[in-house]
C-alpha positions as CSV (number, residue, x, y, z in Angstrom):
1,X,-111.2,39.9,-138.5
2,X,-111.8,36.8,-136.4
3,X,-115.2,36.8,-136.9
4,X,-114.9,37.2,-140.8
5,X,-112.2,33.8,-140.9
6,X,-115.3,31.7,-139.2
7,X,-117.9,33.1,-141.3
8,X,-115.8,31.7,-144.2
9,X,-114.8,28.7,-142.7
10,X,-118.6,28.5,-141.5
11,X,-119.6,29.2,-145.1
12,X,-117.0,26.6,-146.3
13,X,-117.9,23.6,-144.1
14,X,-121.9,24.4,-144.9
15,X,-120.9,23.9,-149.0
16,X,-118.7,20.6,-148.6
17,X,-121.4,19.3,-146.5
18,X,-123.9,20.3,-149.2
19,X,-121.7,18.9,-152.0
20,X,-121.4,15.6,-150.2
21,X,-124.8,15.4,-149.5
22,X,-125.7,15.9,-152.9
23,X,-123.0,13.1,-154.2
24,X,-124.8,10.7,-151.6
25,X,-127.8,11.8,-153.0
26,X,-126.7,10.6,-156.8
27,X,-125.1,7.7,-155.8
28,X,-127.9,6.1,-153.7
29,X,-130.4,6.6,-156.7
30,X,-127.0,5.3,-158.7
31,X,-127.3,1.9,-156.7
32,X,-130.8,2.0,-156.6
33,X,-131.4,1.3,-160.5
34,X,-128.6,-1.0,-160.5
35,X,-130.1,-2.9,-158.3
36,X,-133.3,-2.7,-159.6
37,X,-131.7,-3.9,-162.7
38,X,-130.3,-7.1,-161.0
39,X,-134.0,-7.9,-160.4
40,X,-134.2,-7.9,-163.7
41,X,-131.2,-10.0,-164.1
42,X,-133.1,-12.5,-161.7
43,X,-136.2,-13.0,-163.7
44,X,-134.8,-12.8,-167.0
45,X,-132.2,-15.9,-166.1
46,X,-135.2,-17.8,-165.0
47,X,-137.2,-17.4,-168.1
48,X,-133.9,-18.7,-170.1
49,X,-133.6,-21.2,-167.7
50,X,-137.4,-22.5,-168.9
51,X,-137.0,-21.9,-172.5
52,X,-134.9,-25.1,-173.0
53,X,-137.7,-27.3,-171.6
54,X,-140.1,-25.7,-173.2
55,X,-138.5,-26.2,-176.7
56,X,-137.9,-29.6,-175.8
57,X,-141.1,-30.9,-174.9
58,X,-142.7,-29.0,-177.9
59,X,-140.0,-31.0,-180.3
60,X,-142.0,-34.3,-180.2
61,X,-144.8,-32.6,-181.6
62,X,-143.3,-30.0,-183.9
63,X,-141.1,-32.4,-186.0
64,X,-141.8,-29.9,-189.4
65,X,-141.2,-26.7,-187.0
66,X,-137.8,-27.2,-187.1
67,X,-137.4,-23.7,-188.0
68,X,-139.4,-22.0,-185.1
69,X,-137.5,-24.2,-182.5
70,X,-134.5,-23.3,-183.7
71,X,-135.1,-19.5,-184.3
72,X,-136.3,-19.6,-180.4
73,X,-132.7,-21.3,-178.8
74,X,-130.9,-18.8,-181.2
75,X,-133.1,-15.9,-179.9
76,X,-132.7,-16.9,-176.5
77,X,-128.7,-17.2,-176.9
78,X,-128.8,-13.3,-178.4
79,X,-130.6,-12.6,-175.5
80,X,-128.2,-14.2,-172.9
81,X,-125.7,-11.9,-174.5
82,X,-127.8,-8.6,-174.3
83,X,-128.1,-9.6,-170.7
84,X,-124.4,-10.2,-170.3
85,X,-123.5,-6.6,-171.7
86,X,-126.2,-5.0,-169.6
87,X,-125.3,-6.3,-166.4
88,X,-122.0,-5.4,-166.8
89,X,-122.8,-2.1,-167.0
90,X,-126.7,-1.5,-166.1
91,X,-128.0,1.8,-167.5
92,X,-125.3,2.1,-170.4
93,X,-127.4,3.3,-173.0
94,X,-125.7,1.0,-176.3
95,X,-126.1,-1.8,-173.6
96,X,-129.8,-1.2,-172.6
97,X,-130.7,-1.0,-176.6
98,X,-128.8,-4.6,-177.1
99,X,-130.7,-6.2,-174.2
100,X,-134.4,-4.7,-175.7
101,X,-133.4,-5.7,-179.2
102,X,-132.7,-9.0,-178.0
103,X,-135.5,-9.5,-175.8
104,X,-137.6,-8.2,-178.5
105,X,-136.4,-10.8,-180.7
106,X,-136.7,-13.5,-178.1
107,X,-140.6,-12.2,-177.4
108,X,-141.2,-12.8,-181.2
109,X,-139.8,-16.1,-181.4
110,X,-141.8,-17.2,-178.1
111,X,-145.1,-16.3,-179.3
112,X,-144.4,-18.2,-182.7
113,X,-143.7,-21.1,-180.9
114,X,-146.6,-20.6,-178.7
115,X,-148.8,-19.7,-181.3
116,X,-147.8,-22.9,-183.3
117,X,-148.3,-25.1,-180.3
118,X,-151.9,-23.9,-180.1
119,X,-152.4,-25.6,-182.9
120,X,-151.4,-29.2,-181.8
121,X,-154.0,-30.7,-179.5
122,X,-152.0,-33.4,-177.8
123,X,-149.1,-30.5,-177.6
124,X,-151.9,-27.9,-176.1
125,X,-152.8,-30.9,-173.6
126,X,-149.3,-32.1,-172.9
127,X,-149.2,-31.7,-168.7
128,X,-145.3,-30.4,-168.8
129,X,-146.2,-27.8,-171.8
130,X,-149.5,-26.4,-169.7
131,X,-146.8,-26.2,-166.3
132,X,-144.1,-24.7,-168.7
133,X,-146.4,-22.4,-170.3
134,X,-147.6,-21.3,-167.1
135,X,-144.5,-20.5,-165.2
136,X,-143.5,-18.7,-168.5
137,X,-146.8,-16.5,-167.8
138,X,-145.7,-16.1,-164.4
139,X,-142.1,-15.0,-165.1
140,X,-143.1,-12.8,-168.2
141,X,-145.5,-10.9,-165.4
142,X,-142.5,-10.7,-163.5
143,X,-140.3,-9.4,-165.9
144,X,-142.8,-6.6,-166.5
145,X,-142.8,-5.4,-162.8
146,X,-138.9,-5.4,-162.8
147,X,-138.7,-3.7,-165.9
148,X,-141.1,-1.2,-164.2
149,X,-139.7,-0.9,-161.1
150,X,-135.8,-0.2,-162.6
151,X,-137.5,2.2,-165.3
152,X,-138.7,4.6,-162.1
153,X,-135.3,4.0,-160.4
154,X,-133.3,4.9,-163.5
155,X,-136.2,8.2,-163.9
156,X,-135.5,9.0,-160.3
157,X,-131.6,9.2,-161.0
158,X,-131.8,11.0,-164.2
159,X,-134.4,13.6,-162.6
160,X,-131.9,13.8,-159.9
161,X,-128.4,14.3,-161.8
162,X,-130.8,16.8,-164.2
163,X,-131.8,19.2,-161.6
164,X,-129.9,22.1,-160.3
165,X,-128.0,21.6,-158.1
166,X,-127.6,18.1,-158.1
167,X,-126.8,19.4,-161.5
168,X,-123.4,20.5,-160.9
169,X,-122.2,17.5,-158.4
170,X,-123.3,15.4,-161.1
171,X,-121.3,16.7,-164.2
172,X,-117.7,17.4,-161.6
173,X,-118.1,13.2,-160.7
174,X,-119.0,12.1,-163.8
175,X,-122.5,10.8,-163.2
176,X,-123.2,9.7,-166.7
177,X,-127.2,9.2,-167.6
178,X,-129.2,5.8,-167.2
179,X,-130.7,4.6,-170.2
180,X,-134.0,3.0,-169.4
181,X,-135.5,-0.7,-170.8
182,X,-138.1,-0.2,-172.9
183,X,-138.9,-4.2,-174.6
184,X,-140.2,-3.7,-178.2
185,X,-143.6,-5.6,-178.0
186,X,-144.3,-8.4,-180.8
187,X,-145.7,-7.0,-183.7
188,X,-147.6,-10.1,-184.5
189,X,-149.5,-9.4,-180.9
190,X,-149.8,-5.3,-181.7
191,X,-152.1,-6.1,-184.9
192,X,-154.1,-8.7,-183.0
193,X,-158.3,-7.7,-183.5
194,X,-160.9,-8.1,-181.1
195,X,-162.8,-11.0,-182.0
196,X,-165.8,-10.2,-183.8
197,X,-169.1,-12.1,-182.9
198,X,-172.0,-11.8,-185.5
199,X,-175.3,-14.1,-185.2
């Protein structure tokens, strides 16, 4: 009789320990997108941060471009808000789709302006529009590794609160699913052509 009670208890401790372990499991790959998503956060905040200089030394140049300038500050103000709902809650699905749509919006804007800018020499020349230009390379490149890096993390969680057993801890705490961040790319640079050289 004695030995049957420990087996139990024995049997009982071994599954609580298992369900914990589990639990930790889920919520370290939990934290681990989230955080991945506050790198995100980090880059994206410094690209907004350059858009405002960039729109300002271009407006010397692009008097009759009104419209492109100003489609860019309102892009970039959407996108501020897509950021704001995602970081409130990183992996919410309706808040993952805002921030793309938005940053989608904002890439289409950018490469208007940019593409318009190629066309003004002094612009193209200007010394604070070549650094501006540059660091908004760098960050875009930056963006696209934290993007990469939080997609994995937020695969890794969802593969991990899909499998069985993790399966089962997942649905009894609630462990909803991570949406991931998928940036629509601009159109305009999806139908670009190879240049074609003939002599």
């Amino acid at each position: 009789m004695l030995f049957i009670l420990l087996l139990v208890v024995g049997v009982a401790v071994v599954a609580v320990l298992w369900g914990v372990g589990i639990y930790n499991g889920l919520v370290t790959a939990r934290n681990a997108f989230r955080n991945a998503f506050a790198q995100i956060d980090v880059q994206l905040q410094r690209r907004f941060d350059l858009i405002p200089n960039l729109v300002e030394t271009a407006k010397g140049y692009l008097n009759h471009e009104r419209e492109t300038l100003e489609a860019v500050v309102a892009a970039r103000s959407a996108a501020q808000s897509g950021l704001a709902a995602a970081k409130a809650n990183p992996g919410d699905p309706a808040a993952m789709a805002q921030l793309a749509a938005a940053q989608g919006q904002l890439n289409a804007g950018l490469g208007r302006l940019l593409a318009i800018a190629e066309a003004y020499p002094d612009l193209k020349a200007n010394q604070n529009m070549m650094q501006l230009t540059e660091e908004l390379t760098s960050t875009e490149n930056k963006v696209a590794f934290a993007r990469q890096a939080y997609n994995d993390a937020v695969m890794a969680y969802n593969n991990k609160r899909e499998m069985f057993p993790s399966s089962v801890v997942a649905g009894a705490f609630d462990f909803t699913p991570a949406a991931l961040l998928d940036i629509p790319a601009d159109k305009a640079a999806q139908v670009r052509e190879a240049p074609k050289v003939q002599f």
